[in-house]
N, C-alpha and C positions, 0 to 999 in steps of 0.2 A: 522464375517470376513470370506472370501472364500479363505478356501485354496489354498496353491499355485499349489497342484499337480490333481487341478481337475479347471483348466483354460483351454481355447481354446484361436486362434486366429484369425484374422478378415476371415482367409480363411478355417479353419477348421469351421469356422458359416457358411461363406456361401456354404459351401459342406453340414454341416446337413441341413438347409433349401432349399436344392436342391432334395436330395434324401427325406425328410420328402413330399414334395407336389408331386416330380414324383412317385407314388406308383402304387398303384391295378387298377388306372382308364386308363391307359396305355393301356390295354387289351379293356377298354372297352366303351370311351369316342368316338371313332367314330363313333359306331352305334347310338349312342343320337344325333351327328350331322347329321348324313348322315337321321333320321330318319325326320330330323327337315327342316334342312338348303340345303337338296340335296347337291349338288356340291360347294357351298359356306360355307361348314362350316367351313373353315379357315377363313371367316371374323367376326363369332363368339370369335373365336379363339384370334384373333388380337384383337379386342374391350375387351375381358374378359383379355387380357393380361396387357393391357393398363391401365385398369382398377385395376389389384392386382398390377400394381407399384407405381401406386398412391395409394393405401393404404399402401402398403409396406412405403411410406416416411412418412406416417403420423404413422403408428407406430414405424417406427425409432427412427422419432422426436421426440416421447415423451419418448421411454425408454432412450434414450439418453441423457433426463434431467433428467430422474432419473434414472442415468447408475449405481446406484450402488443398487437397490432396482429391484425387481421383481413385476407383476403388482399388485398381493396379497399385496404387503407393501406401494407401490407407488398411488396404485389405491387413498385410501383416502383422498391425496389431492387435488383430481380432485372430488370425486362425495363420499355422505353419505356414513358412513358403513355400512346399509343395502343394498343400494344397489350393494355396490364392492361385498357384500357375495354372493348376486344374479348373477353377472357377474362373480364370482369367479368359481361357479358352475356351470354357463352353461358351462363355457368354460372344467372347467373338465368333464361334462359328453360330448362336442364334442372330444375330447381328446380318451375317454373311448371307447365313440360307434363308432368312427373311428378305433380307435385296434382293436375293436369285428368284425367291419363287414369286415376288411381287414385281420384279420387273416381266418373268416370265406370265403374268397372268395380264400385265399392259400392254405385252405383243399379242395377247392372243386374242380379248378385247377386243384393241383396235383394229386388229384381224379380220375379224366378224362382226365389229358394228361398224366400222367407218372405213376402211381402206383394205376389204378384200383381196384386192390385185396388187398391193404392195407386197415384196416379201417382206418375211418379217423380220430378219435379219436386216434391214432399213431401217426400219423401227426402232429395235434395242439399240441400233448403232448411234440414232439419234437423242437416243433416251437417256444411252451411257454416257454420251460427251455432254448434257445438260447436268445429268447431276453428277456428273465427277467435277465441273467448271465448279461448281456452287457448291461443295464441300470441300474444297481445295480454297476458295474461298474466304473459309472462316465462317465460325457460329455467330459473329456479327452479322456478315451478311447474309446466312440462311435465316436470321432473327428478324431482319428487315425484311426481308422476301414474302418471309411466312404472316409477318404482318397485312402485307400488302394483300396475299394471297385471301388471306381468312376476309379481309374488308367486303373482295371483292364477291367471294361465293355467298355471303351471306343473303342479301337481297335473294338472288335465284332461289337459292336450298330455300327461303321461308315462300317465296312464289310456289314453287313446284308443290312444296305442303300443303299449303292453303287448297292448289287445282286438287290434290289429291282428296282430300278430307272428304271435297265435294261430291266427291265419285265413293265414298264408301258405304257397302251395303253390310247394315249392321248385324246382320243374318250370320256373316259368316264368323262371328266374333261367337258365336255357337256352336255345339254345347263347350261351360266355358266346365274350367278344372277340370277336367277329363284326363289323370296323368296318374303313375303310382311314382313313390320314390327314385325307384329302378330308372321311370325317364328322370325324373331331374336330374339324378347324377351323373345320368348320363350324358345329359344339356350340359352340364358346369363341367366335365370331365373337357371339353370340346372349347372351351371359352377364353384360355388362355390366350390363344393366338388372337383372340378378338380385340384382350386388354392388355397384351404386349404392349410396350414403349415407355413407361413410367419407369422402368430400372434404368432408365438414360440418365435417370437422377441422381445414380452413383460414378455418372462423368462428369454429367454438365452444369453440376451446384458449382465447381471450382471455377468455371465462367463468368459465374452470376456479381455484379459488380460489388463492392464493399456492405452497401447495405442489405444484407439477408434476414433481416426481421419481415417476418408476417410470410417467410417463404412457403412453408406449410399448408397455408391456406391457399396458398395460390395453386401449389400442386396438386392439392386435395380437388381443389374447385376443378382445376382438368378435366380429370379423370370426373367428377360430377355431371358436367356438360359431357362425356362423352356415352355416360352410363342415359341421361335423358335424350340423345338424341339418338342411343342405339333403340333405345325403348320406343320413342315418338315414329321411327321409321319401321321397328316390325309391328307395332302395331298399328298406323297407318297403309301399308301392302297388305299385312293380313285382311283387315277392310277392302281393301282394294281388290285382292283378288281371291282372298280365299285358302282355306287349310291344303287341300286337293292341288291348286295347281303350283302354289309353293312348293309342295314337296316333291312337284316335279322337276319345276325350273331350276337351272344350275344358277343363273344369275335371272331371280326375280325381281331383285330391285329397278333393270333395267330393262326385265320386261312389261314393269308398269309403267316405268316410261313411254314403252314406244305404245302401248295399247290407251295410251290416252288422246283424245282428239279433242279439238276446242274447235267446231266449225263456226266461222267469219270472224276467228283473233287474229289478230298481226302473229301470231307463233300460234300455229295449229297444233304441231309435235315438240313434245318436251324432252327426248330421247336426246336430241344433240346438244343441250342445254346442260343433261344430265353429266352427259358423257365429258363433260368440257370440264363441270366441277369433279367429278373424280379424278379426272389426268392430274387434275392440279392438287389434288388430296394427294394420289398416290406418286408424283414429284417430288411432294413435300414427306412424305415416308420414307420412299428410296434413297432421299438424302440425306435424312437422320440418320438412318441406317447403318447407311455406307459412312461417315461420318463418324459414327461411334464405334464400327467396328478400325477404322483406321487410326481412331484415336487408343482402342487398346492395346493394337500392335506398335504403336511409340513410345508406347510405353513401356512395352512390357522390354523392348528395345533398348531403352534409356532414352531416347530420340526428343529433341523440345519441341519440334515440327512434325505435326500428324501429316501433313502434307503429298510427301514422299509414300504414305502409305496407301492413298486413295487410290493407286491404279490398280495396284497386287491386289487390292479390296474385291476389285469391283470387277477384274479378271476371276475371279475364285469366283463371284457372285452371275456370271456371265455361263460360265462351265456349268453351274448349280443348276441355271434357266434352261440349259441344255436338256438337262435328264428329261422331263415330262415329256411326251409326245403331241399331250394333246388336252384341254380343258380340263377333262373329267379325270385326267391321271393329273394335274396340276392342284385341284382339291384334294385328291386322294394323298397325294404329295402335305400338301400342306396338314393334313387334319389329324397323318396317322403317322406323318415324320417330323416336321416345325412344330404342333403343337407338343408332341412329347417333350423336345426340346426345352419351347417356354414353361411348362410347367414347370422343370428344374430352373432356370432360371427367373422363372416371374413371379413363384411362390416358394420353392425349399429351402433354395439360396437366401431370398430376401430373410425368412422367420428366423432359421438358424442364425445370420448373422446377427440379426434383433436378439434374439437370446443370448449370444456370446457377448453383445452389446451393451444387452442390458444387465448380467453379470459381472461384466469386468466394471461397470460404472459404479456399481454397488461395493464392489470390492474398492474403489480405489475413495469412495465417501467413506467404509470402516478407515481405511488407511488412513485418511487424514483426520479424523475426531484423534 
């Protein structure tokens, strides 16, 4: 039975599933467009968004039949116990190696744009005792938090827009459609890691307080707002800075920050403004993350307190941060080992379960006429 002081509602979900998929790739999803799609990669953009809503309703749809079971307990009457263990697993270690390589991309970050001469084992050390406090917790109180959170970036993130837009030379939004097949799917092959975090919805529907009408929409809308604002930001830097130096910068989002100057404003650089609301994006990741993979392990346990699982989580997630040495092996890390990952998890897992879902539902209406 789920306590009553560790519930969410249909708007505090869809605030964690907002800020759980806008995380670390913020900084760094345009230069895998710009390097693929030139000037068109908001039509990647568009198609992979299209794409995570229709999955987004097929895993709606099924936590929603089993709104009071998580997918560790639910799984079994859709597919064998061997196999839910297998699915059980992959999804925790996507879970796992998503906190590894996103905490390990905030030490190196803040590395390089704001604390140099810090080591950076300071950092994750600090990072790791913030979001293990705040998933240890309760989804109540990352529900409030992330409230608070989304309030407060708002304002900035539409300021920084607005400065940007100003600054854009329409020149470089030139020549447009310039792509064969070959790059799009090669775009959409890459975009899973982008629209991770909507499969949370086969934990955290059993959260969501009695009333679950209209949840659908709410999840949908998510993943909406996250497809419009992946789009409004690569096509706003594209303006900004151009097909060429996108596809050089590893993190061009925040090098249009720092190459903006506003002479005689009260904030002349917008870089530390920037940086301020991604910490707090990719906070709010980390501890989804960590979160939902500690929640499959108590499960899979029999355990009624994910609790206990948050440190073993977040140590496995620490060792993970480990491996990279260095920026450009931390994307390389992420694009060619974590997005393999999600795709089994973000797209195979969800459709097959919706078929074997939508199957047995069909079967059990012959049964009853």
């Amino acid at each position: 039975m789920m306590h009553e002081n560790n519930r969410i509602n249909k708007t505090q979900n869809m605030i964690i599933i907002l800020n759980a998929v806008i995380g670390i790739e913020i900084l760094t999803f345009p230069n895998v467009l710009a390097s693929t799609m030139k000037t068109s990669g908001w039509i990647t953009l568009l198609i992979a968004g299209l794409i995570s809503m229709i999955l987004t309703v097929m895993v709606t749809k099924i936590a929603l039949k089993y709104s009071d079971e998580t997918i560790v307990e639910f799984g079994k009457e859709l597919v064998p116990a061997f196999i839910l263990k297998i699915i059980c697993i992959l999804y925790f270690i996507a879970f796992t190696v998503k906190t590894g390589a996103a905490l390990r991309s905030l030490i190196e970050v803040v590395r390089i744009f704001l604390l140099p001469r810090t080591p950076p084992q300071i950092v994750g050390v600090i990072m790791i005792i913030a979001i293990a406090h705040l998933a240890r917790s309760g989804i109540e109180s990352m529900g409030r938090m992330y409230m608070i959170i989304t309030m407060v970036i708002i304002i900035p993130t539409l300021f920084i827009g607005i400065v940007l837009i100003t600054q854009i030379n329409f020149m470089n939004y030139l020549p447009a459609f310039r792509f064969s097949f070959k790059d799009l799917m090669t775009s959409l092959k890459e975009m899973p890691v982008n629209f991770s975090g909507f499969e949370l919805i086969f934990l955290f529907t059993v959260y969501i307080k009695n009333d679950k009408k209209g949840l659908l929409k709410y999840n949908v809308f998510a993943m909406l707002i996250v497809t419009v604002f992946y789009i409004s930001t690569y096509v706003i830097i594209l303006g900004k800075q151009g097909v060429a130096m996108l596809s050089r910068q590893l993190v061009p989002t925040m090098a249009a920050m720092i190459s903006i100057d506003i002479p005689n404003a009260f904030i002349e650089n917008l870089d530390g403004i920037m940086m301020a609301i991604w910490i707090l994006l990719i906070f709010s990741s980390l501890t989804t993350f960590l979160f939902g993979g500690s929640v499959i392990l108590s499960k899979m346990f029999k355990s009624k307190d994910s609790k206990a699982f948050v440190i073993p989580c977040i140590v496995i997630a620490y060792i993970i941060a480990s491996i990279p040495q260095n920026y450009d092996q931390i994307i390389k890390f992420r694009l060619l080992i974590l997005n393999r990952i999600e795709i089994v998890t973000t797209v195979i897992i969800p459709i097959l379960l919706f078929f074997i879902y939508l199957y047995k539902n069909r079967k059990e209406v012959k049964s009853s006429e």
